[in-house]
C-alpha positions as CSV (number, residue, x, y, z in Angstrom):
1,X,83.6,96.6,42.6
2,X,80.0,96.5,42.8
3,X,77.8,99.3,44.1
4,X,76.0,96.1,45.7
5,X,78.9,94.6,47.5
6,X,79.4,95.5,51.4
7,X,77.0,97.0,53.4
8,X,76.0,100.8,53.3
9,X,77.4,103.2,55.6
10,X,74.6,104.1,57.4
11,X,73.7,100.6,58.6
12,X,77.6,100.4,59.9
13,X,77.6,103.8,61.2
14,X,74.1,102.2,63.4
15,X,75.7,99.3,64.7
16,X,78.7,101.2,66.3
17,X,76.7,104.1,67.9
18,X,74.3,100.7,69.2
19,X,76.7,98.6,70.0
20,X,78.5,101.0,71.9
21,X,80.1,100.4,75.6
22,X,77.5,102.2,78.6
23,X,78.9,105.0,80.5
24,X,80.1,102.9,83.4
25,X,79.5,103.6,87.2
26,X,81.2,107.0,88.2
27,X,84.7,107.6,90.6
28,X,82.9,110.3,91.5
29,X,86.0,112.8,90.2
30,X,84.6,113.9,87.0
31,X,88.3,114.1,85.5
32,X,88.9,110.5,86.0
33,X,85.4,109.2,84.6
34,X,85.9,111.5,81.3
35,X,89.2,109.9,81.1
36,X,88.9,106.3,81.7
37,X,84.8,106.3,80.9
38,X,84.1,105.2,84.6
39,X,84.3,102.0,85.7
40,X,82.4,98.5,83.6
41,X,81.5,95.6,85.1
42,X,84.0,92.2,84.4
43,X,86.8,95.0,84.4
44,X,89.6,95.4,87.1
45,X,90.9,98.6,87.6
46,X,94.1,99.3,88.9
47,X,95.0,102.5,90.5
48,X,99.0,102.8,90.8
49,X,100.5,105.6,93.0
50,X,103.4,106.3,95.2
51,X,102.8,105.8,98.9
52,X,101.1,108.7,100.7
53,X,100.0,110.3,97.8
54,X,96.6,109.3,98.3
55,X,95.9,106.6,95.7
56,X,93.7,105.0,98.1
57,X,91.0,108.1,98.2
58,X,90.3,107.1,94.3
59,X,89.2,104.0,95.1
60,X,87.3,105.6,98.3
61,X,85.4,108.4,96.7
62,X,84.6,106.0,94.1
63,X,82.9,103.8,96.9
64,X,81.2,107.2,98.4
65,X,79.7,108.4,95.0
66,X,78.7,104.6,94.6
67,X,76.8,104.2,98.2
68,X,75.4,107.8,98.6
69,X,74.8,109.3,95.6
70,X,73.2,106.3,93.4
71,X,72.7,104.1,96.7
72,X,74.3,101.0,95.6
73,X,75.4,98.5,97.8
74,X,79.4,98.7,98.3
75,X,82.1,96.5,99.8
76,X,85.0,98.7,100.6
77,X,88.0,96.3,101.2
78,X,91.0,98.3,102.5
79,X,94.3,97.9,102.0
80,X,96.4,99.9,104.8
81,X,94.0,102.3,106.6
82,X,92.0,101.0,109.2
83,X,88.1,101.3,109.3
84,X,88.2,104.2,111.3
85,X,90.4,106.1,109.5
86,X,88.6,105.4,106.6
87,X,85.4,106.5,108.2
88,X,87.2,110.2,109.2
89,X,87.7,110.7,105.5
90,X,84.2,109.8,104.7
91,X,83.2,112.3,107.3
92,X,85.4,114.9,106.6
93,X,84.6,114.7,102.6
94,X,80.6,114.7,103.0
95,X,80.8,117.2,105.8
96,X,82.9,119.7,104.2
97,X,85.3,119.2,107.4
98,X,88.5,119.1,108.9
99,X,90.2,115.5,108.8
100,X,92.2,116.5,111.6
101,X,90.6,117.5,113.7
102,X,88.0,114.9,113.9
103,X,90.8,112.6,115.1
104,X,90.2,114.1,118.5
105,X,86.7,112.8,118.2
106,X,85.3,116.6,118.1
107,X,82.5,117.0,115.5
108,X,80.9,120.4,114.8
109,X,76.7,120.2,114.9
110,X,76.9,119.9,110.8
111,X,79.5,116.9,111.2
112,X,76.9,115.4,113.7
113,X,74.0,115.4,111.1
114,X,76.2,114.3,108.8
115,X,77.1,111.5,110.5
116,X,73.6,110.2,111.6
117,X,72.9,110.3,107.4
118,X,75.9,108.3,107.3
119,X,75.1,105.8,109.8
120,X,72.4,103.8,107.4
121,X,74.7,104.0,104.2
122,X,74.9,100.8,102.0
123,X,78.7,101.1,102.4
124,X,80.8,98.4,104.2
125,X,84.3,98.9,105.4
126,X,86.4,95.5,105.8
127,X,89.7,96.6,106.9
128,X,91.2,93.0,107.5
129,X,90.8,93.4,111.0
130,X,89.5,90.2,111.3
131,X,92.9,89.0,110.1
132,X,94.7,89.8,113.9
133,X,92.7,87.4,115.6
134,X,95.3,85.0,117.4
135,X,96.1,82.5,115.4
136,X,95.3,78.9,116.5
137,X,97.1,76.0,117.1
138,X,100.7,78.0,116.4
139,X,104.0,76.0,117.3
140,X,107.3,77.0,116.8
141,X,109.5,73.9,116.7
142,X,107.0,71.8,118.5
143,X,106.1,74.5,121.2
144,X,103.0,76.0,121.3
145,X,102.8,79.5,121.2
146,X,100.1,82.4,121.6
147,X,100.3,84.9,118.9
148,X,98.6,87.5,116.9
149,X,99.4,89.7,113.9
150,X,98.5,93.8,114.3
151,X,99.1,96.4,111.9
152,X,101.5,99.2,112.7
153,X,98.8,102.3,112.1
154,X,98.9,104.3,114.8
155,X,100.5,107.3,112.4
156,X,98.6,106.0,109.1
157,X,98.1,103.7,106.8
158,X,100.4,100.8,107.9
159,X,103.3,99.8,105.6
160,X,103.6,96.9,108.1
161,X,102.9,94.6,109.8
162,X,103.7,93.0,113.4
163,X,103.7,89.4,114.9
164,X,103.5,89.7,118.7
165,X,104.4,86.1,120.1
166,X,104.5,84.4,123.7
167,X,106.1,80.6,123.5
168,X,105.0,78.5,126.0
169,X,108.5,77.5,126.9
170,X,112.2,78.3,125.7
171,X,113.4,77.3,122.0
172,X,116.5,75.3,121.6
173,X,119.3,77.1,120.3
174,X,118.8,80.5,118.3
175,X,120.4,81.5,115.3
176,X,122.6,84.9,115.3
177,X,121.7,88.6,114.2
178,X,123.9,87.3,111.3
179,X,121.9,83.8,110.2
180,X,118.8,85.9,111.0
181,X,119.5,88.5,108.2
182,X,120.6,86.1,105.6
183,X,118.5,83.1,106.1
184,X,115.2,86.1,105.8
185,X,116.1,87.5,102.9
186,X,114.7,90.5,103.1
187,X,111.4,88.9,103.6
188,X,110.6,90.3,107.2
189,X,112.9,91.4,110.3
190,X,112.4,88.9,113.2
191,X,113.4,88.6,116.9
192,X,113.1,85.9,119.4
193,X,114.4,87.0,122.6
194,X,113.7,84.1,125.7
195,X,110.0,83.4,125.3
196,X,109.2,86.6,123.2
197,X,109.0,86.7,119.5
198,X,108.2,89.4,117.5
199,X,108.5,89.2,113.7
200,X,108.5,92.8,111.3
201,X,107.2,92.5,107.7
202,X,106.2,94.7,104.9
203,X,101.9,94.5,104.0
204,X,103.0,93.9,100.3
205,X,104.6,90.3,101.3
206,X,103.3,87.6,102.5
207,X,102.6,86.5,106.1
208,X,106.0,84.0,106.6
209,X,104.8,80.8,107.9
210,X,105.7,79.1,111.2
211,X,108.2,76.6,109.0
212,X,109.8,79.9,108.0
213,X,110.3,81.3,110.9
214,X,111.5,78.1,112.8
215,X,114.2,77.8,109.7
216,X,115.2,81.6,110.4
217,X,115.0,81.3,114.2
218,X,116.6,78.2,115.1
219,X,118.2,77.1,111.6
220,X,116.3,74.0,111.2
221,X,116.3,72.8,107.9
């Protein structure tokens, strides 16, 4: 083959080390960025972990090294703890503190001066919150009904979720515990008992709709 065929080395060698991808933005664990090379821009990362095992702090400490360390601009959008849990771990990791404790509301003079640094961070917390708002125009089999979904978090991050429901008037006839359980599949636990209806499902599925319910409920088809 000729020496003149190809390109040399060196010119090959130049475009890899050029072309090469930028260090991305940091987790802000230094284990993880050396692994994975931080995250890129276009990219989606998924973080995969068993529940309470805190798979959701990786996501969080990469949104704290984002906002207070380079002072970027973050959206955090949670997925099971509430914005003022999220908060107490923010706290807690800048303030060297104790997570527990500051669910009492106690903070230590360092926590305090910590906090009022925190207070103008370019970090946003949107916890779905906005998502309980009652919903409108709600009917169950022609009735209207008042109703809002909450998250069950009082002891964490919520695994589920709650419909709590006031019809305006009684339903026609209800199904049994037994048409309940198979008509749901699995789907989500619900109850109508006279005028109250309450509705059990897991944050991983999706909200049933009113038609699904009223099929479960009253075994319309």
């Amino acid at each position: 083959m000729s020496a003149d065929a190809g390109s040399p080395l060196g010119d090959a060698i130049g475009d890899v080390l050029s072309s090469g991808t930028a260090p991305g933005l940091s987790f802000g664990l230094a284990g993880l960025d050396e692994a994975t090379g931080g995250l890129h821009p276009g990219r989606l990362v998924l973080v995969a972990a068993e529940p309470q095992v805190g798979g959701s702090l990786i996501g969080l400490a990469a949104a704290r090294y984002t906002a207070l360390v380079r002072n970027g601009r973050v959206l955090y959008a949670a997925s099971g703890p509430n914005s003022a849990d999220i908060t107490r771990r923010i706290i807690a990791a800048e303030a060297d503190g104790d997570y527990a404790r500051l669910k009492t509301g106690v903070l230590t003079p360092h926590e305090q001066d910590v906090v009022e640094r925190l207070r103008h961070a370019p970090l946003f917390i949107d916890d779905g919150s906005d998502d309980s708002a009652p919903e409108q125009n709600a009917e169950l089999a022609g009735i209207p009904v008042r109703a809002t979904w909450v998250p069950a978090d009082a002891l964490g991050p919520a695994r589920h979720e709650v419909l709590l429901a006031v019809l305006d008037e009684r339903a026609p006839r209800q199904a049994d515990v037994r048409e309940l359980l198979t008509r749901a599949e699995g789907r989500f636990d619900a109850c109508l008992d006279g005028l109250l209806l309450t509705v059990v499902r897991s944050v991983s599925e999706l909200q049933p709709r009113w038609q699904d319910l009223e099929q479960v409920l009253l075994g319309s088809e």
